[in-house]
Structures are given as structure tokens and as C-alpha cells.
C-alpha positions, 0 to 999 in steps of 0.5 A, a space after each residue: 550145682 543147682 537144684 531144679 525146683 518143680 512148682 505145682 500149679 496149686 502151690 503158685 495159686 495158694 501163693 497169689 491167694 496169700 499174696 491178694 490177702 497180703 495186699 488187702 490188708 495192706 489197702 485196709 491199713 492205709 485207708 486207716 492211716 488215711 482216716 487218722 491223717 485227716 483227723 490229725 489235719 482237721 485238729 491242726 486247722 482248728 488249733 491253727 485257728 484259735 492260734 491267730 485267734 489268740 495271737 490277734 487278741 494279745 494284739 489287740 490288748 497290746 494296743 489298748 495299754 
């Protein structure tokens, strides 16, 4: 047996409300994960380059010996 459930229209605009919020701050956290993603990338460019840098100069000071 099953019980039928009456949903207001009030009850089913308060949950989308809830829902938008839910979504919102889900969008807000994303765009900072975005923001830490390319700081993280933009660190790794760098280190990427000072690594050849290095990488380059032991071989440089390889060839010198």
C-alpha cells in the first residue's frame, strides 16, 4: 500500500529555491578550484623551466670537465 503524498506548490518552489542556492555555491566553489588549478599550473610551468634550466647547465658543466 502506498501512501499518496500532496505537494504544495509553495513546498515545490522552497525546494528549487533550495536547489538554485545548492547549485550557486556549487558554481562559486568551482570557479575557486579553477583559480587554484592555474596557480598550481602556472607553478609548474616555472618549475618546468628552471628544471631544463638546471638540467642544461650540469650539462654544459659536464662538457667543460
Amino acid at each position: 500500500m502506498s501512501k499518496e503524498v500532496k505537494v504544495t506548490n509553495e513546498a515545490l518552489m522552497l525546494a528549487i529555491k533550495e536547489l538554485i542556492q545548492k547549485v550557486d555555491n556549487l558554481g562559486s566553489k568551482v570557479t575557486s578550484l579553477e583559480g587554484k588549478v592555474d596557480k598550481v599550473d602556472s607553478k609548474l610551468d616555472v618549475l618546468s623551466i628552471e628544471l631544463l634550466s638546471t638540467r642544461a647547465d650540469v650539462n654544459i658543466l659536464k662538457k667543460a670537465k
